[in-house]
N, C-alpha and C positions, 0 to 999 in steps of 0.2 A: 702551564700558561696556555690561554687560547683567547685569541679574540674576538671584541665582541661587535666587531664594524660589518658592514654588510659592501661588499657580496662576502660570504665564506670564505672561507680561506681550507679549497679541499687539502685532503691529502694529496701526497706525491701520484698515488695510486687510483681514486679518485673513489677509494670503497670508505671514505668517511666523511662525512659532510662539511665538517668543520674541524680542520688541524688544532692538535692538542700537545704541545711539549711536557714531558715528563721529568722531573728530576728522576737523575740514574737509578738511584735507590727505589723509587715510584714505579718505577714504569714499567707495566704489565708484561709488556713486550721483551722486555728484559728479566726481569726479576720477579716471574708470575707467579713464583712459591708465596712470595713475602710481599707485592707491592703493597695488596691491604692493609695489612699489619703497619708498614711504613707508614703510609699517608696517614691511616687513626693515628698512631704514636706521633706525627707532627700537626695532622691540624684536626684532629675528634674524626669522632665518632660519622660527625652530619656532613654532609657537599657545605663548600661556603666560597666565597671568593673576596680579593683584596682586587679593589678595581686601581689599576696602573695607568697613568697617563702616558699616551704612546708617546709624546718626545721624550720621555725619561727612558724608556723600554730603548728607541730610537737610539738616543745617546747611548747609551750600554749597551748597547748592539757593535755601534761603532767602535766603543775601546776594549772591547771583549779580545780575548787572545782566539782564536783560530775557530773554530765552530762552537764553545762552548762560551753560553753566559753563566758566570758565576755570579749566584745570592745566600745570601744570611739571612735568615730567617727566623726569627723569634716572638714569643706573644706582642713585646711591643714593640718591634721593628721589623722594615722588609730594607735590603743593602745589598744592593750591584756592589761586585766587586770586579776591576782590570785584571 
């Protein structure tokens, strides 16, 4: 997830311009062997994006259990989970 409002939203660090969340399995930073793999095997081969409305994002922020937001994610659904 990253978004797309302006000003940026740097990193913690401030060596990236625009903050980027990773699902666990994804995220370079963690799991550098296989993120690629990951992200093709869930969303192709190309960059794409599902554009979120931030009070939806907002509201599953809020009922999310501790730092992590949980979604389900399929060709024809995207699903906050509590």
């Amino acid at each position: 997830m990253m978004s797309n409002g302006l000003p940026l939203l740097p990193s913690d660090d401030g060596q990236k311009p625009n903050l980027c969340a990773y699902a666990r399995e994804a995220d370079p930073a963690q799991n550098a062997g296989r993120a690629h793999d990951v992200k093709r095997q869930a969303f192709g081969g190309d960059d794409g994006c599902e554009f979120l409305e931030a009070t939806l994002v907002r509201q599953a922020l809020r009922q999310a259990s501790g730092d992590t937001l949980r979604m389900t994610i399929t060709p024809e659904t995207l699903e906050f989970l509590a």
